[in-house]
Structures are given as C-alpha cells and as structure tokens.
TITINU-337086 format. One line per 2 residues: number of its first residue (from 0); their letters; for each residue x, y, z of N, C-alpha, C, CB. Coordinates in steps of 0.2 Angstrom, whole numbers, plus 5000, padded with zeros to 4 digits. Glycine has a CB too. Example, Ala and Ser with C-alpha at 12.3 -4.5 7.8 and 13.67 -1.06 7.14 Angstrom:
0> as> 5066:4972:5039:5062:4978:5039:5066:4984:5039:5057:4978:5045; 5064:4989:5035:5068:4995:5036:5064:5000:5039:5070:4997:5029;
END
This chain:
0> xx> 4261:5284:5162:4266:5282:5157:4270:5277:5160:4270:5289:5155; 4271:5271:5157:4275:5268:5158:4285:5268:5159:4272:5264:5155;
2> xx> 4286:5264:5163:4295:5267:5163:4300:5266:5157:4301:5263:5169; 4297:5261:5154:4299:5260:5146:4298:5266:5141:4295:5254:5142;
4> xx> 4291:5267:5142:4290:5273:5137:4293:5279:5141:4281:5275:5134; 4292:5280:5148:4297:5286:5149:4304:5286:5148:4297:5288:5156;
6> xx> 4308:5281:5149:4313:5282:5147:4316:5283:5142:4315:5280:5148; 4310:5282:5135:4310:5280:5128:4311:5289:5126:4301:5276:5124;
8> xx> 4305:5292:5130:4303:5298:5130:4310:5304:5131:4298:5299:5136; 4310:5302:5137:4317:5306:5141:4322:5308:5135:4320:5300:5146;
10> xx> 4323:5300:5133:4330:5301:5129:4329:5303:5124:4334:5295:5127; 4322:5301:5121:4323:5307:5115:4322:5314:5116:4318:5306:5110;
12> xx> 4319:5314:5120:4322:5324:5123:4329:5324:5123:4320:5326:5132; 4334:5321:5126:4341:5320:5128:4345:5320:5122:4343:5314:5132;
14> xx> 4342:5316:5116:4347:5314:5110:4346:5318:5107:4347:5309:5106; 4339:5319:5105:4339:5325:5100:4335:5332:5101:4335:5322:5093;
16> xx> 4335:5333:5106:4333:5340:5108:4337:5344:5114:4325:5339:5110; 4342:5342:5116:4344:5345:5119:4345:5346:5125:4343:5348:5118;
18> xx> 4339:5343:5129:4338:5341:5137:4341:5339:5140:4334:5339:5140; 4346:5340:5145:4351:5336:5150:4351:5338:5157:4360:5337:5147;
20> xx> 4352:5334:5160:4352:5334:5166:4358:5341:5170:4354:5326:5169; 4357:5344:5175:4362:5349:5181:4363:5345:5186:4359:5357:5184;
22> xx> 4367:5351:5189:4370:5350:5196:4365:5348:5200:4373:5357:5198; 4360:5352:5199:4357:5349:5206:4347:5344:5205:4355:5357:5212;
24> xx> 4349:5343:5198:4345:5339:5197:4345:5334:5189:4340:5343:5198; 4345:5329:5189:4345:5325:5183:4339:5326:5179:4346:5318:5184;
26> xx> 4338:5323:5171:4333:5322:5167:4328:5320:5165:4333:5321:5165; 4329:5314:5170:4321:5311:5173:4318:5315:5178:4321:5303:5177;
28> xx> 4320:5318:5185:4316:5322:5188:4314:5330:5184:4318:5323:5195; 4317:5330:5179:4314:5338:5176:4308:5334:5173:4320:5345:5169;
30> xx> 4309:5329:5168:4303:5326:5163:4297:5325:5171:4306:5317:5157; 4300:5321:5177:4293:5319:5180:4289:5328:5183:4295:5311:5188;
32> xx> 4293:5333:5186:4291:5339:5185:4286:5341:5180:4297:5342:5183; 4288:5339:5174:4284:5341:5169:4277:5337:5169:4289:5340:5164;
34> xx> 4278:5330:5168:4272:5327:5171:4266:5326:5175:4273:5323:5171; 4270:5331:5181:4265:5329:5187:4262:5337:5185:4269:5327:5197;
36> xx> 4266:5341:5181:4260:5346:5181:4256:5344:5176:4261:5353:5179; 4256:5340:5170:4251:5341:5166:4247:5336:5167:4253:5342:5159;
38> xx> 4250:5332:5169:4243:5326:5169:4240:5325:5176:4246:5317:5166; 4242:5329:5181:4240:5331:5188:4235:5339:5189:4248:5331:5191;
40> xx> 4239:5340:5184:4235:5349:5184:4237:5353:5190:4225:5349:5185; 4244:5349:5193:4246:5355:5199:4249:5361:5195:4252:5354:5204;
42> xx> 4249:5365:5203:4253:5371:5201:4260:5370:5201:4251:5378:5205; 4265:5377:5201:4271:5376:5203:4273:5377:5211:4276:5382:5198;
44> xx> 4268:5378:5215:4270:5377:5221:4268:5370:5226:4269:5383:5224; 4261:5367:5221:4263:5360:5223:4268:5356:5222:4260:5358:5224;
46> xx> 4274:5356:5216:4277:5351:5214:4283:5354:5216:4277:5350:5206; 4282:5360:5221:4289:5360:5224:4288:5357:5232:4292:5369:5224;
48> xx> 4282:5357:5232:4282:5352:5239:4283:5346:5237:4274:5352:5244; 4281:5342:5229:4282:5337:5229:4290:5333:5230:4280:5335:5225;
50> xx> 4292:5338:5226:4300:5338:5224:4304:5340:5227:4301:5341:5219; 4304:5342:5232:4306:5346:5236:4314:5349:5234:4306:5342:5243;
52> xx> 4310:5356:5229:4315:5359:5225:4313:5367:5224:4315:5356:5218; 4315:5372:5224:4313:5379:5226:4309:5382:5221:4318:5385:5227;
54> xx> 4304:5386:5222:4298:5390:5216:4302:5390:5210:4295:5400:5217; 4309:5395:5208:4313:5395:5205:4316:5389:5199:4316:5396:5209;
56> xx> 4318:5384:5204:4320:5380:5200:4314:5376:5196:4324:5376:5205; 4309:5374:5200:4304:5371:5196:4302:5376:5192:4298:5368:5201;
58> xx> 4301:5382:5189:4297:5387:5184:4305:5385:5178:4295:5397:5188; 4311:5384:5180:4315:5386:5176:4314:5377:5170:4324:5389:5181;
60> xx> 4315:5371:5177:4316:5364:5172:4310:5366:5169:4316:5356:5176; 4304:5367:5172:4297:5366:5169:4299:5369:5160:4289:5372:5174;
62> xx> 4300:5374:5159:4303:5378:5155:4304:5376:5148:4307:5379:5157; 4312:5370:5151:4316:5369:5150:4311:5362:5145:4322:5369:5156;
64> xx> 4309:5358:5149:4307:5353:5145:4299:5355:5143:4306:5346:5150; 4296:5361:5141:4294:5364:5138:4296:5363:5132:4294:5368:5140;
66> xx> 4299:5366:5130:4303:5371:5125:4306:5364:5120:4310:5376:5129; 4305:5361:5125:4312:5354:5121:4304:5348:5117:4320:5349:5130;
68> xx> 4298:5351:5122:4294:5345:5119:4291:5348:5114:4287:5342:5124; 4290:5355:5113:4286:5360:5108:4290:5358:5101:4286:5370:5110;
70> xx> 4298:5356:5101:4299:5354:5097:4297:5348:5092:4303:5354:5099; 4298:5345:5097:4296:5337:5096:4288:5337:5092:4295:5333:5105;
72> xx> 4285:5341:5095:4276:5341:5093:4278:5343:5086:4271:5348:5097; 4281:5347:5082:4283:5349:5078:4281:5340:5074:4290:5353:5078;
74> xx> 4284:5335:5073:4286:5329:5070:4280:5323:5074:4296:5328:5073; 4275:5326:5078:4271:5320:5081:4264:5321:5079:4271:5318:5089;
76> xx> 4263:5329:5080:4255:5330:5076:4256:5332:5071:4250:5334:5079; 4255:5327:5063:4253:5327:5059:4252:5318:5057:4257:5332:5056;
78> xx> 4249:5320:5050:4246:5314:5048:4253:5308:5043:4239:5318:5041; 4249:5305:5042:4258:5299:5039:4256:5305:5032:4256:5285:5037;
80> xx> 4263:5302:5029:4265:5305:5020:4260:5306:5019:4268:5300:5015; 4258:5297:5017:4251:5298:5011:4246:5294:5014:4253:5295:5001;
82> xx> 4244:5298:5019:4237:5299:5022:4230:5300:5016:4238:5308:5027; 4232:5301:5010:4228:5302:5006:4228:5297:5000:4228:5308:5003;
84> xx> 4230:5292:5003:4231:5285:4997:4229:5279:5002:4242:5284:4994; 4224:5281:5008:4218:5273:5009:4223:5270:5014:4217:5267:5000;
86> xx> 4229:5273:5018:4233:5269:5022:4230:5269:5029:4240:5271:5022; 4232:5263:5033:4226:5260:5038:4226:5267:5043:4229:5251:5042;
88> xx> 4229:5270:5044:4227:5275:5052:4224:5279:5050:4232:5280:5055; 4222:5281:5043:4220:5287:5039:4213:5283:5037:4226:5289:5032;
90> xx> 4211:5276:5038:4205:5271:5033:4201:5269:5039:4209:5263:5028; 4195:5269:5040:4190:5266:5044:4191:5258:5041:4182:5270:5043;
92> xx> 4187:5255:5047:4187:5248:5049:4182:5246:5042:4184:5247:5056; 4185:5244:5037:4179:5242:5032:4174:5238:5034:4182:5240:5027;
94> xx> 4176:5234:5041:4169:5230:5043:4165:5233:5049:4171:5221:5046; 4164:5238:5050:4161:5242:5052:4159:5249:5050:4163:5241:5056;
96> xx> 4162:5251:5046:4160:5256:5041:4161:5256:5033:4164:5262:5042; 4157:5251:5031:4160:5250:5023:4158:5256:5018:4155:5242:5019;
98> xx> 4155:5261:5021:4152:5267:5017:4157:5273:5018:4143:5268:5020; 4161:5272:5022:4165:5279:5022:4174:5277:5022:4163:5285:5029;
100> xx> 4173:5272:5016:4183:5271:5013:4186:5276:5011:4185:5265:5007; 4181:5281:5007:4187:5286:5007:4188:5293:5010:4188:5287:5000;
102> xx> 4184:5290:5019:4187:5295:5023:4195:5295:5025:4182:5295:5030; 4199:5301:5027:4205:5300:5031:4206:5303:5037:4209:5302:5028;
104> xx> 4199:5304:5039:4199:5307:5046:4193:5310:5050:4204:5311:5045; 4192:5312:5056:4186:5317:5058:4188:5324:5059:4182:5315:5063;
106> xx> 4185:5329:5060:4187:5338:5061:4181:5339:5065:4188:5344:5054; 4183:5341:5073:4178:5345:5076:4181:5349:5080:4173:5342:5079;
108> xx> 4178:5353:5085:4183:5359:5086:4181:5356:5097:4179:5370:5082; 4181:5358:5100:4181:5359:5109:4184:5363:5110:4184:5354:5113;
110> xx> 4182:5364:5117:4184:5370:5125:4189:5368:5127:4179:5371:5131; 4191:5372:5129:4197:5372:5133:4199:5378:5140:4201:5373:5128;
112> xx> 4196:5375:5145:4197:5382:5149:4203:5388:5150:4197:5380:5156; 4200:5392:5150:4206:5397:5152:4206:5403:5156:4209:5399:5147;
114> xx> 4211:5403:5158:4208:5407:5166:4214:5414:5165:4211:5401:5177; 4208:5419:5164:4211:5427:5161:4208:5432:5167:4205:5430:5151;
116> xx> 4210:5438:5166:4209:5441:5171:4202:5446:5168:4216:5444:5173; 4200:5448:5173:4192:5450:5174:4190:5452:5166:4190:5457:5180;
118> xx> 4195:5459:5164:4192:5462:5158:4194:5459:5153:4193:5469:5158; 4195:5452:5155:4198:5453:5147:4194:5446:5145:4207:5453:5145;
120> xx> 4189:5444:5149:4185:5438:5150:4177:5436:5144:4183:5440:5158; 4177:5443:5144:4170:5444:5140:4171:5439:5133:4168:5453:5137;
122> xx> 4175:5442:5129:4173:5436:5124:4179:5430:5123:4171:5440:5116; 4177:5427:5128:4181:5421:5128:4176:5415:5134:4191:5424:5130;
124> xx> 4169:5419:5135:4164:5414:5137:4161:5414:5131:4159:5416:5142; 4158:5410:5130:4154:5405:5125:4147:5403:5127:4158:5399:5124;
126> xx> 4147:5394:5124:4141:5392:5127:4141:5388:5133:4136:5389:5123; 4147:5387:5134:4147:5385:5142:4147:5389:5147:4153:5382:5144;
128> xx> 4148:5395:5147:4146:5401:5152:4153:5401:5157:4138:5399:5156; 4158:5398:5154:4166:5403:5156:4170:5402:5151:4171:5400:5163;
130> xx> 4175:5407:5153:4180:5410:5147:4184:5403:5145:4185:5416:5150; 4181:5400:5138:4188:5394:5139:4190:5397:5131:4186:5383:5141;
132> xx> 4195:5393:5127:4198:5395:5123:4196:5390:5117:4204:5395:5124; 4192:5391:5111:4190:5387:5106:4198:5381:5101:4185:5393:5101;
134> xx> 4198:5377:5101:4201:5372:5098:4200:5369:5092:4202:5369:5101; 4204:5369:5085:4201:5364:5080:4206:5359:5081:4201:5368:5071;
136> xx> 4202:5352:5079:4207:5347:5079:4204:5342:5072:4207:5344:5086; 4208:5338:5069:4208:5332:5066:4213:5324:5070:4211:5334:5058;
138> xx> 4211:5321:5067:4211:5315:5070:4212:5307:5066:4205:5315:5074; 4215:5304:5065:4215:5298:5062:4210:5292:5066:4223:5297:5063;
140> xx> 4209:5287:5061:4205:5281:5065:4211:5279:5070:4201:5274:5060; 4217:5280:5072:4219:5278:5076:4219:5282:5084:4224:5277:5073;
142> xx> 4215:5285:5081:4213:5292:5087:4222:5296:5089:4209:5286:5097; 4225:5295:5083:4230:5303:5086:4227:5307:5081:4240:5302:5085;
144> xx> 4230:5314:5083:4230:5320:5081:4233:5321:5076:4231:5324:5085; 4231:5324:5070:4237:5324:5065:4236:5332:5062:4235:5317:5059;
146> xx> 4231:5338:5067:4233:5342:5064:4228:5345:5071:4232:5342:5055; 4233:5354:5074:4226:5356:5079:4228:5364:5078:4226:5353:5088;
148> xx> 4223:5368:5079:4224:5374:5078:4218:5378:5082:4224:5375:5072; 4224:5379:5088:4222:5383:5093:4223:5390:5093:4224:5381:5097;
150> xx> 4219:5394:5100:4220:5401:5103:4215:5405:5100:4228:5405:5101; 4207:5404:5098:4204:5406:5097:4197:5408:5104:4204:5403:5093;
152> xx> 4193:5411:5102:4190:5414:5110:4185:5408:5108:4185:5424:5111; 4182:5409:5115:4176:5403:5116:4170:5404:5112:4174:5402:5124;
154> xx> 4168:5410:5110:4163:5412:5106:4163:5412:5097:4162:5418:5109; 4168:5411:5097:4172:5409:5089:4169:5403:5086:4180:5407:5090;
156> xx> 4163:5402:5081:4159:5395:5078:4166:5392:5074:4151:5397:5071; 4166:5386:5076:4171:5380:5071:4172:5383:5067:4168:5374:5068;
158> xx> 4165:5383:5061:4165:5382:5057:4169:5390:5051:4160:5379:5056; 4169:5395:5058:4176:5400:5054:4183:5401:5056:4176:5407:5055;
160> xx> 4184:5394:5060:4191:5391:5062:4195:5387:5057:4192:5387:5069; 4187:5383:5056:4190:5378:5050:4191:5379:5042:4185:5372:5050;
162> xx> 4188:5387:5040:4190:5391:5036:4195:5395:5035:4188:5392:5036; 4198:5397:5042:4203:5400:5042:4210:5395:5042:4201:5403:5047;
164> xx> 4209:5388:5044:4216:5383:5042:4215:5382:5034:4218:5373:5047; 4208:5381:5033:4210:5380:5025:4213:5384:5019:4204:5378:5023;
166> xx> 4209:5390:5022:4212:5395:5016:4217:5400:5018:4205:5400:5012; 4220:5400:5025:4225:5405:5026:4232:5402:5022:4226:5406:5033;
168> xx> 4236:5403:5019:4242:5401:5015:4248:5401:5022:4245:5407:5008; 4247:5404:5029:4252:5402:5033:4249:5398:5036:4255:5406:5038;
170> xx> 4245:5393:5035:4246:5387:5040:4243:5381:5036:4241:5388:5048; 4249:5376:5038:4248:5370:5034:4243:5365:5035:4254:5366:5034;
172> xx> 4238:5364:5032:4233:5361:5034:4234:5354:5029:4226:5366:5034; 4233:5349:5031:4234:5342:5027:4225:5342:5024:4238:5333:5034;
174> xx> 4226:5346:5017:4222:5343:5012:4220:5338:5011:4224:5343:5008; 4212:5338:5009:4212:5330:5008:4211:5330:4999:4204:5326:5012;
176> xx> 4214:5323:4996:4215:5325:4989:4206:5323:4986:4223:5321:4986; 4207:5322:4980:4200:5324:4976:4197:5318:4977:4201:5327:4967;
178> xx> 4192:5315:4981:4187:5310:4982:4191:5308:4990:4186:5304:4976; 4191:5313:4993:4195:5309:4999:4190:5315:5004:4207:5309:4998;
180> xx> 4189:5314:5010:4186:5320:5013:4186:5318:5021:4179:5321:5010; 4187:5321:5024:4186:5321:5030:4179:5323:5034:4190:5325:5032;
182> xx> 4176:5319:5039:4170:5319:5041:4168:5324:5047:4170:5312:5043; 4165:5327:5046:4162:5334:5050:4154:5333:5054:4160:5340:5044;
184> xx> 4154:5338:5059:4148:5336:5061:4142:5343:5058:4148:5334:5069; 4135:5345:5062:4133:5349:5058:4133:5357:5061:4126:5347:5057;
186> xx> 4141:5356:5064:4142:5364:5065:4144:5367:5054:4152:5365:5072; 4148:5362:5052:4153:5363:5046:4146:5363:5040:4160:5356:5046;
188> xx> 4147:5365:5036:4146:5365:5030:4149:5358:5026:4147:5370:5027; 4144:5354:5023:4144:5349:5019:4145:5352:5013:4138:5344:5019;
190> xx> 4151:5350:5008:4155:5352:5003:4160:5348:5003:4157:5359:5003; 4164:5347:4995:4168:5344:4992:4175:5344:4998:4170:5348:4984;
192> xx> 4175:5337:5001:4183:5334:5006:4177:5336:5011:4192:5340:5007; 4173:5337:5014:4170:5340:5021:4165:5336:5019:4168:5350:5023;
194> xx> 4163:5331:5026:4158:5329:5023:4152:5330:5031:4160:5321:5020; 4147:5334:5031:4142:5333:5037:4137:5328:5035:4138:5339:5038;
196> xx> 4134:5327:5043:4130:5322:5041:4123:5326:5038:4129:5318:5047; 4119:5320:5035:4113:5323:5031:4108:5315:5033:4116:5325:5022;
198> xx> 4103:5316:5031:4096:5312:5032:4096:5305:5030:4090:5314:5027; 4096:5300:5034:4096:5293:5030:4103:5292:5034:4096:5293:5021;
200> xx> 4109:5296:5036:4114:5290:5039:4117:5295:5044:4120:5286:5032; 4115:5297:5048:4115:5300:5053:4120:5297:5058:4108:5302:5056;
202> xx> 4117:5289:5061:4119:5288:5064:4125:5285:5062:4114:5285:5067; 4126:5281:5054:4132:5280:5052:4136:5284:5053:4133:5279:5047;
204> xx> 4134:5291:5052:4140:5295:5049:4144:5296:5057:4138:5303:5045; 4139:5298:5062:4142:5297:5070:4145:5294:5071:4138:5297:5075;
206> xx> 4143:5286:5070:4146:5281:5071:4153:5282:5071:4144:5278:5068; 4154:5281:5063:4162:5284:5062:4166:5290:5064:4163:5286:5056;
208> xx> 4162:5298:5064:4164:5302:5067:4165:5301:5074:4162:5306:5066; 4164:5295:5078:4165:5296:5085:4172:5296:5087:4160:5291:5089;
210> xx> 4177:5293:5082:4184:5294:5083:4186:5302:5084:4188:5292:5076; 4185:5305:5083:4187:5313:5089:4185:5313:5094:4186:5321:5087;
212> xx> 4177:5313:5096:4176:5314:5102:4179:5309:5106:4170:5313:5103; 4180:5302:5104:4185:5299:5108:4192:5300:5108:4184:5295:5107;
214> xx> 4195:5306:5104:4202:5308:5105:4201:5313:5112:4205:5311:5099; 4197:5317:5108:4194:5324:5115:4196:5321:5121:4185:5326:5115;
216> xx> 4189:5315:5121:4190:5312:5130:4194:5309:5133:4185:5309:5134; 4198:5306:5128:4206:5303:5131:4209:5308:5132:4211:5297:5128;
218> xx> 4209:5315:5130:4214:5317:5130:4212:5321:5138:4216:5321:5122; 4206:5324:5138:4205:5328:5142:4207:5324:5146:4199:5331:5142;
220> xx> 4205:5317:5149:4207:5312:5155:4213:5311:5157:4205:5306:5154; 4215:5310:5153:4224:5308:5155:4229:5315:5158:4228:5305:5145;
222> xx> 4226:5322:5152:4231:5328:5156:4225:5334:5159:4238:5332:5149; 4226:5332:5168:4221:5337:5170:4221:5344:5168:4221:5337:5176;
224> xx> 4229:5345:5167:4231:5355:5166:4225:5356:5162:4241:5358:5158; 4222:5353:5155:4216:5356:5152:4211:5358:5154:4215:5352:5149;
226> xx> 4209:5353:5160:4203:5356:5165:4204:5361:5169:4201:5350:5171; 4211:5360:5174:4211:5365:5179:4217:5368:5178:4211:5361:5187;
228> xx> 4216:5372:5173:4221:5377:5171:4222:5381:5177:4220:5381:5165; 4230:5384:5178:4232:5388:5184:4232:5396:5180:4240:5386:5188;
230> xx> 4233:5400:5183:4234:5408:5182:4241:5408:5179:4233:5413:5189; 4242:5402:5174:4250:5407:5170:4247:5411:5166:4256:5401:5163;
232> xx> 4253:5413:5163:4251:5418:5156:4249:5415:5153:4254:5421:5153; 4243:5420:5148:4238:5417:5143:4241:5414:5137:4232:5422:5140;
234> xx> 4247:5417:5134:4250:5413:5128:4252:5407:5130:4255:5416:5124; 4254:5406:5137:4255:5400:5138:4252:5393:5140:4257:5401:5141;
236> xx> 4245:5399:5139:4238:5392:5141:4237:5391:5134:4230:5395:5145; 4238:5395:5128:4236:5393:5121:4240:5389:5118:4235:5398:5117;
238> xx> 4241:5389:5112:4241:5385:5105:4249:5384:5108:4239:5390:5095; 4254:5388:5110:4259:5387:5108:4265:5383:5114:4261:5393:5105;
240> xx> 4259:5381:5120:4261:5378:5126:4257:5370:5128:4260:5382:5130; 4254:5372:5132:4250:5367:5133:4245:5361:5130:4246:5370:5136;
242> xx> 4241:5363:5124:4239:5358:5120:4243:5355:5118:4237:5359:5117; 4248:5358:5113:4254:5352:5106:4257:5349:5112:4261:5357:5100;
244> xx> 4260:5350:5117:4264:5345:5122:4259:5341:5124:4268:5347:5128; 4252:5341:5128:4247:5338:5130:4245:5333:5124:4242:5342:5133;
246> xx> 4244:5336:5116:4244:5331:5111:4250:5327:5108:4241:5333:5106; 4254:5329:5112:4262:5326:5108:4261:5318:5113:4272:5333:5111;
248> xx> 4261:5320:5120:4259:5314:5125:4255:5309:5121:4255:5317:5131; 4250:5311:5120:4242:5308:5119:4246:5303:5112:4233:5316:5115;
250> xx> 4250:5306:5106:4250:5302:5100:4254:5297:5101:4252:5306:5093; 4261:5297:5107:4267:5294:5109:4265:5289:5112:4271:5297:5113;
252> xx> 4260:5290:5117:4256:5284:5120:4250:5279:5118:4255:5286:5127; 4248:5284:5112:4242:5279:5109:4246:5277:5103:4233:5283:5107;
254> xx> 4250:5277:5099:4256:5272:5094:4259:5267:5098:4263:5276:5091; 4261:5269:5108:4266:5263:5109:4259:5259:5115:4276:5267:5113;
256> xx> 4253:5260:5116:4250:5256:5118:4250:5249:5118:4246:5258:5117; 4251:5246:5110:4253:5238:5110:4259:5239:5109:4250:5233:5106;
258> xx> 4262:5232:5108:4268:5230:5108:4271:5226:5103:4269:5228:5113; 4266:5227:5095:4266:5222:5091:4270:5225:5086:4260:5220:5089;
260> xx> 4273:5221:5080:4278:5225:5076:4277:5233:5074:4279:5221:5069; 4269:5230:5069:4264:5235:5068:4266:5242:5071:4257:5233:5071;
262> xx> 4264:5243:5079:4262:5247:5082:4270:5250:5084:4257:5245:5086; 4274:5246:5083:4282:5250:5084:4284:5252:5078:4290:5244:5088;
264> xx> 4282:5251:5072:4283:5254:5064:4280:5260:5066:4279:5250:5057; 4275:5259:5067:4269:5268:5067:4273:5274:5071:4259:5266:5073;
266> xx> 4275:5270:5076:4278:5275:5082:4287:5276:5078:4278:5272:5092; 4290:5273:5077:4297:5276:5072:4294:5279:5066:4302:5269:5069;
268> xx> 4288:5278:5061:4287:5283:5056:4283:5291:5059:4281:5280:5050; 4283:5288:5065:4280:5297:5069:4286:5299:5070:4274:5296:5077;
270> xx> 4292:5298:5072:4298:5300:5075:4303:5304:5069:4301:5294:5079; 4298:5300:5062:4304:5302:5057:4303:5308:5057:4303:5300:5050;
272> xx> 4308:5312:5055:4311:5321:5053:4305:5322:5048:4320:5323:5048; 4302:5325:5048:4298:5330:5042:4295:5335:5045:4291:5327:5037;
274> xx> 4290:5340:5038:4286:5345:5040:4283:5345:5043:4284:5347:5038; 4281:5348:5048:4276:5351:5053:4268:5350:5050:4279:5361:5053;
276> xx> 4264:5347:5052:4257:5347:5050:4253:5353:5055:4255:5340:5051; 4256:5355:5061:4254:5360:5067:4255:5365:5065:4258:5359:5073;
278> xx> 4248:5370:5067:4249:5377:5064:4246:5381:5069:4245:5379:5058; 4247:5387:5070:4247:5393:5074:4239:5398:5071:4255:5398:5072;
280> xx> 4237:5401:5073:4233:5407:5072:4237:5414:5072:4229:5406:5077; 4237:5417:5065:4240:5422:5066:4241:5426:5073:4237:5426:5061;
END
C-alpha cells in the first residue's frame, strides 16, 4: 500500500469511524499492526517483536482497527446503484466480449483455510483434503467484490450457497434485473440471471468469467492471513473478520490503482453512505 492511500485510509478510519490514536501509540502504527498481520500472515507474537509493543497491547489495537474496518466493509463491498443499467464496472469490454453486454458480473465460490481444532475438523475438509471454509463471491469487470457470503464448511457445493443468498429474505443479495445475468461456471445451474457455460462458447464464456478467478488470486496474493491462518477463534477466521476487511483492502486499492479522474470518481462513489450489499449466513 502506498503512503497516499495509507494515509487516505487511516483518516478515513479517524473521520468517520472513530479510530484515534493513545498514549502510547498513534494511528498509523495500530493501522500498520493491522497490515503486517493481514497481508504478512503474522501472528500476534511476531508483530510484537516487530513493534516492539506487549501481547496485550497488540491483540487490543489489532481489535480496535478491526472493528472500525468491518464498518467501512459495510459501504465498499457492494455493486454501484444501478449496476443493472449497462454501467462500465458492471459491463465487459465490448471489444473483447461483444456476446455478453448484458452480463454484470461473475459468481463463484473458493477455500479458505481454517485451522479448528481436531473434532470439529471433519466436515469442514472438502476436496482439498484440509479443513478450510467455503466462500461465495461476485465480482465486477473491474475485479472488485461487490457481494461475498461466507462461513460455510468446506464440503458445502456452491451451488447451495448460491441458493441460499438468493432466496433467504435476510441477506441482500444485488439481483440481476430481467435480461441482465451474472456469469457462472458448471458447479451452478444455467437458468434465468445465472448464466453456465454450455457447448459452442465455452471458451468465450471462460474468457469473461475469468474476472473472479482473477479477483480470487489477487486477493489471495496480496493478504497472506488467507493462506496461513493462525489459531484465533473460528468466528474470527469467518465471514465476519478476516475476509470483508481483506476485501475491503482489495476494492480500495484496485479503485485507487490509477490516478485518472475516472478512477478517483469510482473510489468517492464507493465511499458514498448506502446500503450494505455484504451478507452473513444465518
């Protein structure tokens, strides 16, 4: 992360979420605390060798700027307004996919390790053959996240996660409206908005859908915590910690990557106040 966008970051923790500096430590080193665990994958007793600050204090800031980014995630993973009216983050490259203009996005699900203790390990291996935690996500052609729904076992198929955001009434799933659909691969059923691939354009349809897989592996690259998760507690390795802050990062730094008008519009309409597109599992 650059010092512009950290400091960009920082403040907006500071202005509007509440995060301010103490006695014995200011605002930038709780935020870099926070960074060196997630995109480092330490634990809390190497960032107190880094920092040279006590178990204590490092578990309390860690916390602290926790709590204040899960906010923030609230307002960064979801899709623009009208994601369903053909607008560019929501629209493929019409000169490289002229056959799928009225997609607004791709849905596929990925692993996520998680480190449980012995007995409670069984069904949360899958087909990787360790316990990790199944994830649904969607994605814009700009490769941010605009909707994810975690905390499911590793042995959980997609395609009853991705049923379960559509037709549960507690979680807000961004609809696609009537001729508009989102691109799937062939875990999902091919149906009205869901589109799998089928005979004849396979390789197109990949083509386009390769915008999540490439969210996936920037995301997984940039914040190690995903890979080498430590022995916190398990609700803290799920939906309602680690991921939305590790995708809150990912949407903040792939809007402020250039520096053109464009791309500083996108990132002020991501900052604007609205509803929550991020949902929970009962």
């Amino acid at each position: 992360m650059y010092p512009p966008m950290l400091r960009h970051f920082t403040h907006l923790l500071r202005d509007e979420y509440g995060l301010t500096s103490s006695q014995q430590i200011d605002i930038y080193k709780k935020v870099g605390m926070f960074l060196c665990i997630l995109a480092h994958g330490k634990g809390y007793r190497q960032v107190t060798t880094i920092f040279n600050h006590s178990l204590q204090t490092v578990c309390q800031f860690f916390k602290e700027v926790l709590r204040a980014v899960m906010s923030l995630s609230e307002r960064i993973i979801r899709p623009t307004h009208n994601y369903n009216d053909g607008v560019e983050p929501h629209k493929p490259d019409p000169n490289k996919h002229p056959l799928f203009q009225d997609c607004i996005g791709a849905i596929d699900g990925t692993h996520v390790r998680a480190m449980l203790p012995r007995h409670e390990r069984v069904n949360f291996i899958g087909r990787k053959g360790i316990p990790t935690q199944n994830l649904l996500a969607a994605c814009d052609f700009n490769l941010c996240f605009t909707f994810v729904l975690v905390g499911y076992t590793g042995n959980m198929h997609d395609a009853r996660i991705l049923a379960h955001a559509i037709y549960s009434p507690e979680i807000e799933f961004p609809q696609p409206a009537t001729g508009k659909y989102y691109l799937v691969d062939f875990d999902f059923a091919h149906r009205p908005g869901y589109m799998a691939p089928y005979k004849g354009s396979d390789i197109l349809h990949s083509s386009c859908r390769n915008v999540i897989e490439r969210a996936f592996g920037v995301l997984k690259q940039r914040w190690k915590i995903l890979d080498r998760m430590h022995s916190y507690l398990f609700p803290t390795q799920l939906s309602d910690y680690f991921l939305p802050t590790s995708m809150t990062f990912h949407n903040l730094l792939t809007l402020s990557r250039g520096r053109s008008r464009t791309d500083r519009r996108e990132l002020t309409d991501a900052l604007t106040p609205t509803h929550s597109m991020r949902a929970r599992p009962e």
